[in-house]
N, C-alpha and C positions, 0 to 999 in steps of 0.2 A: 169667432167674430163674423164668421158668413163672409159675404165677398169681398176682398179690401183690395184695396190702391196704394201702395208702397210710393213713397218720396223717395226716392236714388238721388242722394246729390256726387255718388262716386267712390267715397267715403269707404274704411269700412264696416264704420255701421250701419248703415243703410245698404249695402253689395252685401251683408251679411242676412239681415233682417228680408230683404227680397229672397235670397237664395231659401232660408228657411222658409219662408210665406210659398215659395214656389214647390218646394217637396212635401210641404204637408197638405197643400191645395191641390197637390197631384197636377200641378200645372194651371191651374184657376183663376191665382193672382194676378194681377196685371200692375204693371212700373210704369212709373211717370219722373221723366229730368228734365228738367229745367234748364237748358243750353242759354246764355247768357254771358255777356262780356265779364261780369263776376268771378265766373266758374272758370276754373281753370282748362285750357282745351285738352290737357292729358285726360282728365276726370272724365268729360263727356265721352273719350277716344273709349276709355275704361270701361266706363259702362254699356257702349255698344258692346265691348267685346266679349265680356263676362256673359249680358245678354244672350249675346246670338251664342256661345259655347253652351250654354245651359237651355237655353229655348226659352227664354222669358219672352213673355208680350208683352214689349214696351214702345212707349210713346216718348218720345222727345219734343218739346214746346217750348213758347217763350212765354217766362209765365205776366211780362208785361211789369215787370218793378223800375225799367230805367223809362217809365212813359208817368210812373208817378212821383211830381216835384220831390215828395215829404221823405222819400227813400234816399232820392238823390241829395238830397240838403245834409246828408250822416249825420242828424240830432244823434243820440245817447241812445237812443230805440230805435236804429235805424233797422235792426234784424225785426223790431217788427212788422215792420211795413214792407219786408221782403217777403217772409212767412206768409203774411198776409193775401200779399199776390201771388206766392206759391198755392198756397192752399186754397183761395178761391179760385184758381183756374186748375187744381184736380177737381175738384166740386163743379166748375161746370161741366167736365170732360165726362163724368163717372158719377152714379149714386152709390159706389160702394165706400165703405170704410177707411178715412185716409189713414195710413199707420208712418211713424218715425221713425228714425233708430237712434233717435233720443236712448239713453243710457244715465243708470245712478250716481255716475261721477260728472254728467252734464250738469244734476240738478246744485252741486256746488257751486255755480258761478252764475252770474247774472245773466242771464238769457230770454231778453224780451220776446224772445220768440216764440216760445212757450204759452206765452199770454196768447200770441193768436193762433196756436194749435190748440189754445181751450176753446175760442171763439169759432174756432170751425170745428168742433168735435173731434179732435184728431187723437186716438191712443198711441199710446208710448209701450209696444211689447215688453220691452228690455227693462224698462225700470215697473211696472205690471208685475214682472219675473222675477226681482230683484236682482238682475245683472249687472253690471258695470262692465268697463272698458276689455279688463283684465281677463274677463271671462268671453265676452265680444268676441276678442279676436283668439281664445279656445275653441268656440263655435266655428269660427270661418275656417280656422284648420281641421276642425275633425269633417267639415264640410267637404272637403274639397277645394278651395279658395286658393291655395297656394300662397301666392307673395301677398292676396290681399292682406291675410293675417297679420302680417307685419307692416304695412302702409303707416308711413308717420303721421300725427294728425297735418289737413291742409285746410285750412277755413278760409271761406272765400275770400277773391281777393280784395273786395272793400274792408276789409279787415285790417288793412296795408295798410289805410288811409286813416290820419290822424283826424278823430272826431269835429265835426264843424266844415271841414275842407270839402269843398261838393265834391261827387261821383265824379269821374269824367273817364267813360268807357276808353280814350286815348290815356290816360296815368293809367288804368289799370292793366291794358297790355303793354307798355311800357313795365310794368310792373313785372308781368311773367316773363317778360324777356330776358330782363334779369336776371331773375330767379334762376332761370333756366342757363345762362349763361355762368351763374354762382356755381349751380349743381355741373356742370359740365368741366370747370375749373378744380372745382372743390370734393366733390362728391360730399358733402354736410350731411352731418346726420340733420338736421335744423338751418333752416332759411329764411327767412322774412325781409324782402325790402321793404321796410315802410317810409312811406312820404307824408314827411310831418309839415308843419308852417315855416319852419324855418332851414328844411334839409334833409335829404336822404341819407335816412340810415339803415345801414344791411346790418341787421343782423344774425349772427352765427352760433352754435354751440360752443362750449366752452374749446375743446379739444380741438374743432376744425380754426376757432380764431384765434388760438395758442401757434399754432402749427403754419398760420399766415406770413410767409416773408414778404420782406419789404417789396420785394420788386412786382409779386404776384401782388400785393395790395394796389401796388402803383397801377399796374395794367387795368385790374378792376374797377381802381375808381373811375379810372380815364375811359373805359369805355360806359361805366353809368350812367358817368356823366354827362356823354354825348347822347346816352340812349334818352334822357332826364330831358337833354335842352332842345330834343326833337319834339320832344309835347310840350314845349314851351315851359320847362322846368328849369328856371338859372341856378341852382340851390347849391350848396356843399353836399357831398359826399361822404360820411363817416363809416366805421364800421364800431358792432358794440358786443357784449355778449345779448343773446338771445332773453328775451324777457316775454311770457306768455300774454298776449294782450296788452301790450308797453302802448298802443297807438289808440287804446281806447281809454278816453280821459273824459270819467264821472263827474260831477260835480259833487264836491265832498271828498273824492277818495285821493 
């Protein structure tokens, strides 16, 4: 592919897809993240780290998505108009090659984002390769990657946010705090605050909200809830099983 530009959103397929771009480039590739209120700040922490242990030349940026309304509005295509400003601003940084770490078990799901990694040239190694998830993180381990291999999926956290509900860079660290205080509580294999219209609900994997007693549920609503009615959140509180995508509501589906 000649000179490419790696997307790290943290991930790891993208900490995977960089690490290989960096040992067959012999060092050549260059990485670009995208630091925004979206992105979790473990992820960015992650990606410097990984960086600077392997010697990647990477650039951190704002790629400018919470300056455009259409993003912030979460229409149904709201990952497009992220992409979008991801990918034009590696495009103004770099003439080289954007690459993802898109994978063949991505292309199951609706993923507007796609559309504008067509729109800016962007290739997909991974599904090019015919790889999927399963094999992803085979590669990160025979890499060297360590715990990457196993990182559970984390997708941004507008993702939290039930379709229609604007952005608001305060709900979404409200969001990680959560999260983080769930993970601290809990240890979950799975977590997702999402904040719907009518309420927050955490939720968990089967096994950690089976295993939820009454009293640790009481703690956590009560402190949710104050973290919730700090960004001006009056809502209830629920807890559910985990459902992939529960906060993204299509039209039709």
């Amino acid at each position: 592919m000649g000179n490419v530009a790696v997307a790290v959103s943290g991930g790891v397929d993208s900490l995977t897809l960089a690490r290989v771009a960096h040992v067959t480039l012999y060092g050549g590739a260059r990485m670009y993240h995208a630091e925004s209120p979206a992105v979790p700040e473990e992820a960015t922490r992650r990606t410097r780290a990984v960086a600077a242990e392997h010697g990647w030349m990477l650039d951190v940026f704002d790629a400018g998505e919470f300056a455009d309304p259409r993003y912030r509005a979460n229409p149904v295509n709201r990952c497009f108009f992220c992409k979008a400003n991801l990918y034009g601003a590696i495009a103004r940084r770099t003439d080289a090659r954007i690459l993802s770490g898109t994978n063949l078990d991505d292309l199951g799901e609706y993923r507007p984002g796609l559309e504008a990694a067509r729109e800016h040239g962007v290739r997909h190694p991974f599904v090019e390769a015919g790889i999927d998830k399963e094999a992803v993180r085979g590669i990160a381990a025979g890499l060297g990657l360590g715990g990457i291999a196993s990182l559970p999926a984390s997708p941004c956290l507008s993702s939290r946010m039930e379709t229609g509900l604007a952005i608001d860079p305060a709900v979404l660290s409200m969001i990680e705090r959560a999260e983080r205080l769930l993970h601290r509580a809990l240890s979950p294999r799975t977590v997702r605050c999402r904040v719907r219209a009518q309420a927050v609900v955490v939720e968990l994997d089967t096994a950690t909200l089976d295993g939820l007693d009454r009293a640790t549920e009481s703690f956590l609503r009560s402190h949710i809830s104050d973290l919730a009615g700090s960004r001006g959140l009056h809502l209830p509180v629920s807890f559910a099983p985990y459902r992939n995508g529960s906060a993204f509501l299509r039209q039709g589906a």
